[in-house]
C-alpha positions as CSV (number, residue, x, y, z in Angstrom):
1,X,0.0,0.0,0.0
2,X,1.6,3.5,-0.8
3,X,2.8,5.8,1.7
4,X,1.1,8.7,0.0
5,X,-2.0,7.2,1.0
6,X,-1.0,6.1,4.5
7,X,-0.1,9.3,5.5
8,X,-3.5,10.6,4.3
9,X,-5.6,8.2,6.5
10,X,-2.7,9.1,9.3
11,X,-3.9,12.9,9.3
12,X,-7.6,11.8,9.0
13,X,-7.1,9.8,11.9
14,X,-5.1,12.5,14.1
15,X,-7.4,14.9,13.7
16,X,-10.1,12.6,15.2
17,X,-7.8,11.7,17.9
18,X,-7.6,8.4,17.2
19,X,-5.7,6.1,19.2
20,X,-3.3,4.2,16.8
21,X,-0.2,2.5,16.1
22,X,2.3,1.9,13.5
23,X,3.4,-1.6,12.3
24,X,6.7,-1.9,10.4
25,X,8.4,-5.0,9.3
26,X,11.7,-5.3,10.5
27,X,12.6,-9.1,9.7
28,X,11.7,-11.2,6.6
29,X,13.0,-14.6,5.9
30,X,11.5,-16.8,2.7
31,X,8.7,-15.6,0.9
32,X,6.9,-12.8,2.1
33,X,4.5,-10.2,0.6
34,X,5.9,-7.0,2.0
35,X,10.0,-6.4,3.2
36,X,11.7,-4.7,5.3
37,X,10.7,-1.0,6.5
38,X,6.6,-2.2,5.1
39,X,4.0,-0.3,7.4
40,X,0.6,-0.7,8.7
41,X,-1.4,2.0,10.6
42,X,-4.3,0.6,12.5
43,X,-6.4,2.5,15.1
44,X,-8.0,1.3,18.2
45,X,-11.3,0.0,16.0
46,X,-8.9,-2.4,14.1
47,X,-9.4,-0.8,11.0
48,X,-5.9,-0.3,9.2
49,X,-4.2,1.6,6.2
50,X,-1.8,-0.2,4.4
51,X,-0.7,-3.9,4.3
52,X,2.1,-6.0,5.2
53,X,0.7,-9.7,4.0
54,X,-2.1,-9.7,1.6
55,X,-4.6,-9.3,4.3
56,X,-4.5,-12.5,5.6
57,X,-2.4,-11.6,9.0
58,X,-3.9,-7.9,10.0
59,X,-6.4,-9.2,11.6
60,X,-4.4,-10.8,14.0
61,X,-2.0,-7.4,13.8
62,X,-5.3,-5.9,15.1
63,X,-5.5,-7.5,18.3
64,X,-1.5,-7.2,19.2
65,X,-2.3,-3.6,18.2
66,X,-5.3,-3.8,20.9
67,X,-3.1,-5.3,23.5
68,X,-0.2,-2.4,22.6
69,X,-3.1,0.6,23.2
70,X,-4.4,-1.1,26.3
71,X,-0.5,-1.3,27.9
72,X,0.7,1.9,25.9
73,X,4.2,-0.2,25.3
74,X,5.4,-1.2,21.4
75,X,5.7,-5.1,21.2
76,X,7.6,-7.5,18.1
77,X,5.2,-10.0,16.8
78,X,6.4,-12.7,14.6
79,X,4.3,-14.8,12.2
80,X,6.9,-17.7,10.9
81,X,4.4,-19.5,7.7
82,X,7.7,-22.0,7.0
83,X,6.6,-25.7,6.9
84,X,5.2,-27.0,10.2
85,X,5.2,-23.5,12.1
86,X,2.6,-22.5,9.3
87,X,0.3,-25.4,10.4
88,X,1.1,-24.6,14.6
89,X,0.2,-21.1,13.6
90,X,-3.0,-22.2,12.4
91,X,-2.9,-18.8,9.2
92,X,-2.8,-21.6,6.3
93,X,-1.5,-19.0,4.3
94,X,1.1,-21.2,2.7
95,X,3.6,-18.5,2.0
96,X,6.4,-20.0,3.0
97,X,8.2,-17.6,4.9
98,X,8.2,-15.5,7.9
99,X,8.5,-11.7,9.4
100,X,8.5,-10.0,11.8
101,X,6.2,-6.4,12.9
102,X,6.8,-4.0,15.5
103,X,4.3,-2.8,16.8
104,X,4.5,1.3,18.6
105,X,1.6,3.0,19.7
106,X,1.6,6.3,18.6
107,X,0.1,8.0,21.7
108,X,3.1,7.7,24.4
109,X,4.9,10.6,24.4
110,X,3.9,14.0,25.9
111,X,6.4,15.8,24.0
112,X,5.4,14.7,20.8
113,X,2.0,12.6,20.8
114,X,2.3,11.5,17.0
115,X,5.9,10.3,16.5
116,X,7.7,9.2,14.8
117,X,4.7,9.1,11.6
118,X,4.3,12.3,12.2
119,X,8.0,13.2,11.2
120,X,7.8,10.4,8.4
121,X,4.8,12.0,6.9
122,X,6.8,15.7,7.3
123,X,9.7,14.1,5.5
124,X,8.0,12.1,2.8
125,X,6.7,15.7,1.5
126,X,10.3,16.8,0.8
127,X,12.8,16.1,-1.9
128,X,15.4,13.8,-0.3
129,X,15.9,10.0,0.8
130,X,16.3,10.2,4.7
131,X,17.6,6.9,6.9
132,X,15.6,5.8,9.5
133,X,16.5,3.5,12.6
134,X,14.3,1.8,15.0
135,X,15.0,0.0,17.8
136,X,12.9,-3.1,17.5
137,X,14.1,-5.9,19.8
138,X,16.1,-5.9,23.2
139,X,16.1,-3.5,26.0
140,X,12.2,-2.7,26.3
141,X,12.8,0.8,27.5
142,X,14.6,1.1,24.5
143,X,12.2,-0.5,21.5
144,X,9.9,2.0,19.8
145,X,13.3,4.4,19.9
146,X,13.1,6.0,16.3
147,X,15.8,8.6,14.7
148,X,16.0,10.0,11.5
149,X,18.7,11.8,9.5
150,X,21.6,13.0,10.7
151,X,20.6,11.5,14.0
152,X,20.9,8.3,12.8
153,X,24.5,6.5,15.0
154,X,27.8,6.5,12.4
155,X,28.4,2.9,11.0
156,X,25.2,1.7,11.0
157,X,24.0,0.3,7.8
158,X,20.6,-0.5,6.3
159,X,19.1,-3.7,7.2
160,X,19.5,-4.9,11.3
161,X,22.2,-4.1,12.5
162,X,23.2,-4.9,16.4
163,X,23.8,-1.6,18.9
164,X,27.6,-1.9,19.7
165,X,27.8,-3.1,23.7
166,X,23.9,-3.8,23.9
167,X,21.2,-6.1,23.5
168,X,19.0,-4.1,21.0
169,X,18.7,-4.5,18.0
170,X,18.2,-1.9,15.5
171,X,15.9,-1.4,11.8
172,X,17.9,0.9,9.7
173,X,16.0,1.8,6.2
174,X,15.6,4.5,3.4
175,X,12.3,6.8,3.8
176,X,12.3,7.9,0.2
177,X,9.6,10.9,-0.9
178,X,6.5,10.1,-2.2
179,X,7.1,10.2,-6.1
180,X,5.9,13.2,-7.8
181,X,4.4,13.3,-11.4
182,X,4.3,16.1,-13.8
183,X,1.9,15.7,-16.8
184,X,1.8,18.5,-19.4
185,X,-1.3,18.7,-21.0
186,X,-5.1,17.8,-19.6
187,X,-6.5,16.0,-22.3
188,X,-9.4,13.8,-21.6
189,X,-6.8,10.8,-22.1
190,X,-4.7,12.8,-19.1
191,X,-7.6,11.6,-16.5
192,X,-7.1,8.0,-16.3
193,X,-2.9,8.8,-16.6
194,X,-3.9,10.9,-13.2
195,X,-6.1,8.4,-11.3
196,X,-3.9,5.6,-12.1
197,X,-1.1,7.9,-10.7
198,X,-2.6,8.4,-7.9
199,X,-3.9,4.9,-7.0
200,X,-0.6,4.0,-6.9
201,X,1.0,6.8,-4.4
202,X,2.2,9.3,-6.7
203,X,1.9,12.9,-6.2
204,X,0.3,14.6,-9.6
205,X,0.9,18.2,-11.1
206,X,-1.2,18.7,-14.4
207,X,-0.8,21.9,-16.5
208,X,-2.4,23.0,-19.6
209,X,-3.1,26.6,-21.3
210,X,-6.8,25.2,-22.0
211,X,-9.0,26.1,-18.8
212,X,-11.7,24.8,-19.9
213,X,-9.6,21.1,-19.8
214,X,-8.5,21.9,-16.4
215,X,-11.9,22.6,-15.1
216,X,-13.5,19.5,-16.8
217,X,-14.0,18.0,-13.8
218,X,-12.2,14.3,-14.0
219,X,-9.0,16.1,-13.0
220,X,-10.1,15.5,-9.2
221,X,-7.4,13.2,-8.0
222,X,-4.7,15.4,-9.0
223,X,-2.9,17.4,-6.2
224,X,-2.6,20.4,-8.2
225,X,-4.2,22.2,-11.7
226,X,-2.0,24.8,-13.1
227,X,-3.2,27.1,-16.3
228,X,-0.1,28.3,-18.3
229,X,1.2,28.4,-21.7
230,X,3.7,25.9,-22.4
231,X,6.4,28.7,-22.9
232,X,5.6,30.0,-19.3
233,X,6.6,26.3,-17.5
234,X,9.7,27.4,-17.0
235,X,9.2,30.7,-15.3
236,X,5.9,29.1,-13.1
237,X,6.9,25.7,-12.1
238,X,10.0,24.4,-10.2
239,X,11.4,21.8,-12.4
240,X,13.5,19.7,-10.1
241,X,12.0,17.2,-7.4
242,X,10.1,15.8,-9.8
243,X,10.6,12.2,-10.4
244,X,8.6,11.6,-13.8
245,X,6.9,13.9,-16.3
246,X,4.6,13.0,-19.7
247,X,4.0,15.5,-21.8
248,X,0.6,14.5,-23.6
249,X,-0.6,18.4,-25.4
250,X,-1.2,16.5,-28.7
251,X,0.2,19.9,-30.3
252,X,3.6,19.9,-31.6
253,X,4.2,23.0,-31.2
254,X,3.4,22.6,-27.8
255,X,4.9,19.8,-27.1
256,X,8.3,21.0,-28.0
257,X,8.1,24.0,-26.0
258,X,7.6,22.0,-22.9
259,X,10.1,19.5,-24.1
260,X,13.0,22.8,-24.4
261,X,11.7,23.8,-20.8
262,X,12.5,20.3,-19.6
263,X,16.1,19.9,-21.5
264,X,19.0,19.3,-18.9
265,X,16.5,19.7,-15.9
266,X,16.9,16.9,-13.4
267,X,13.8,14.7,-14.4
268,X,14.9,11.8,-14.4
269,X,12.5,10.3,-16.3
270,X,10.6,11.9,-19.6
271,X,7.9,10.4,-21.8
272,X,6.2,12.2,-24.8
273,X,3.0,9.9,-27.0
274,X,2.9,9.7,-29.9
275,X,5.3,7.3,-32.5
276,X,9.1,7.1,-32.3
277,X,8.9,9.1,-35.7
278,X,7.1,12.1,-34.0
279,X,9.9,11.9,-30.7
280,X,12.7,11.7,-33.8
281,X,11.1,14.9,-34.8
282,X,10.6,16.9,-31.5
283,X,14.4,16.3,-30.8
284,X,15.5,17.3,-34.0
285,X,13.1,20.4,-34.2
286,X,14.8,21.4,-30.9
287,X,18.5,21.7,-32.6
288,X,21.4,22.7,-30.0
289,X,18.8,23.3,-27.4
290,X,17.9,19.7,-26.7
291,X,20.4,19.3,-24.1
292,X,20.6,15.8,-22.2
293,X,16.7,14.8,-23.6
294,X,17.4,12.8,-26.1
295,X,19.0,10.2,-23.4
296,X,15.8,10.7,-21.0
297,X,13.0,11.0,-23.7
298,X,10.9,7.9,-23.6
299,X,8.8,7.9,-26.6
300,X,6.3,6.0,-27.5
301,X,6.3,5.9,-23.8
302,X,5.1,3.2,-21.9
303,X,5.2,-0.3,-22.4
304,X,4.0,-2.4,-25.2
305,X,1.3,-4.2,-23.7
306,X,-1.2,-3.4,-27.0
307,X,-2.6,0.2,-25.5
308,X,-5.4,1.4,-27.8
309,X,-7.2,3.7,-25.4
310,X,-6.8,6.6,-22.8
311,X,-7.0,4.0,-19.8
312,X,-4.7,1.0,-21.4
313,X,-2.5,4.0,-22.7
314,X,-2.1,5.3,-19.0
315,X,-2.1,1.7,-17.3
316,X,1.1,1.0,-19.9
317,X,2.6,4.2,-18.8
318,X,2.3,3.8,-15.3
319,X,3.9,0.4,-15.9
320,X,6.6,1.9,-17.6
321,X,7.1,4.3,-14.6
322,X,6.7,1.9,-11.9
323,X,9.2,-0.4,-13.1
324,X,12.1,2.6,-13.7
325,X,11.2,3.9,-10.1
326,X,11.5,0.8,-8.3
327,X,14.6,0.4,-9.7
328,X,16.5,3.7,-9.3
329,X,15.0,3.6,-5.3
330,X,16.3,0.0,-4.5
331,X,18.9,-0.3,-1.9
């Protein structure tokens, strides 16, 4: 389950009060459907955001979560699925493999009521990868402990790692930014490019010069509608922290003007539609000013899964994406 959408039920949730606490896997071994660093939120109904098995074990995670309200103090469960210890655990899941969940509840400290999701969900909003450690097993006053940053102790790495002359043992991992997307152009093919988007976690940006496509109405899932003309996207949009951007006008003209706003800009990733013989022609329309593009420029972008309409178009895309970003943030 995203983050992006964690974090939103997080803030519905705090602003009810809600009691709650976080789940994170610290400890996988065989086959498991969520790894390391993996969250849950669930609140003191058992209803929870996010998943760390395919819904087969929160249920269970409810009740340790109901046990870690009613004593206030975090607790590790394990659920081993290996063999025999899948039959003694009585789950018939059949996964073949084991993890283990820490569980912290999120209302035990005066000082600051919501940590550590609330600093996650601060930090997720910004531009860089942050470490996180969190004590997870050993000295009980100690597990629930969670640093971020600079904060995190010198040498150690990510993964568990063992505090030097102590019991404890500590979950270091990478709290990367929720991905942002930047589509250029609010066709009525841009919608289903925008909800898929933001089904799976991403932040979206659309612009266009056309109001009237901005205020269509099937834009909704979008974080934020800018009108401007495609010469102006330098001057009225920050082009750096993006992750992605798909520039879908269907005017050339257009089109290349957003393309010589984006050249040598730190987007990582590019796509334009349209045929490889209309991307041969942006580039070479764009002369000495094409910069690094024609390295980044994915076009026909997405992949070739037989797209012949706005939503199979958009699902291809965000296949495309979600392979390239999963990559480049591995660790």
């Amino acid at each position: 389950m995203a983050l992006k959408h964690l974090f939103e039920r997080f803030e519905e949730w705090r602003a009810a009060n809600e009691r709650l606490v976080l789940g994170t896997v610290y400890e996988t071994a065989g086959s498991t459907y969520s790894k390391q660093g993996s969250r849950v939120l669930i609140d003191g109904e058992g209803n929870y955001q996010g998943l760390v098995s395919g819904g087969c074990l929160e249920g269970d995670l409810a009740a340790h979560a109901a046990a870690v309200l009613a004593s206030s103090e975090p607790r590790p469960v394990c659920y081993d699925m290996r063999g025999e210890h899948d039959i003694l655990f009585g789950t018939g899941v059949g996964c073949d493999g084991m993890l283990k969940v820490l569980l912290q509840p999120l209302l035990d400290s005066r000082s600051d009521p919501w940590a550590p999701l609330a600093r996650m969900a601060e930090l997720a909003m910004g531009e860089e990868t942050t470490l996180c450690a969190v004590v997870v097993d050993g000295d009980r006053s100690m597990i629930g402990r969670t640093v971020f940053g600079d904060d995190v102790p010198e040498g150690l790495e990510p993964g568990l790692n063992k505090l030097d002359d102590s019991s404890c043992e500590v979950l270091v991992y990478a709290l990367c930014p929720i991905p942002r997307l930047l589509v250029l152009g609010a066709g009525v093919d841009a919608a289903p490019l925008v909800e898929f988007a933001e089904r799976l976690g991403w932040r979206v940006t659309v612009c266009d010069h056309r109001r009237s496509y901005l205020e269509r109405g099937d834009l909704g899932p979008a974080e934020e509608l800018i009108e401007l003309r495609p010469e102006q996207l330098a001057g009225r949009v920050e082009l750096s922290g993006w992750d992605a951007c798909v520039v879908m006008s269907h005017h050339l003209a257009s089109d290349r003007s957003y393309l010589a706003a984006l050249a040598n800009r730190p987007i990582p990733w590019v796509g334009v539609l349209g045929p490889k013989a209309r991307r041969e022609r942006l580039l070479n329309e764009l002369g000495d000013g094409v910069g690094d593009l024609k390295d980044r420029l994915r076009g026909p972008v997405g992949l070739d899964i037989g797209a012949n309409d706005p939503a199979s178009i958009a699902l291809s895309i965000m296949a495309e994406l979600t392979e390239h970003y999963a990559k480049r943030i591995s660790y």
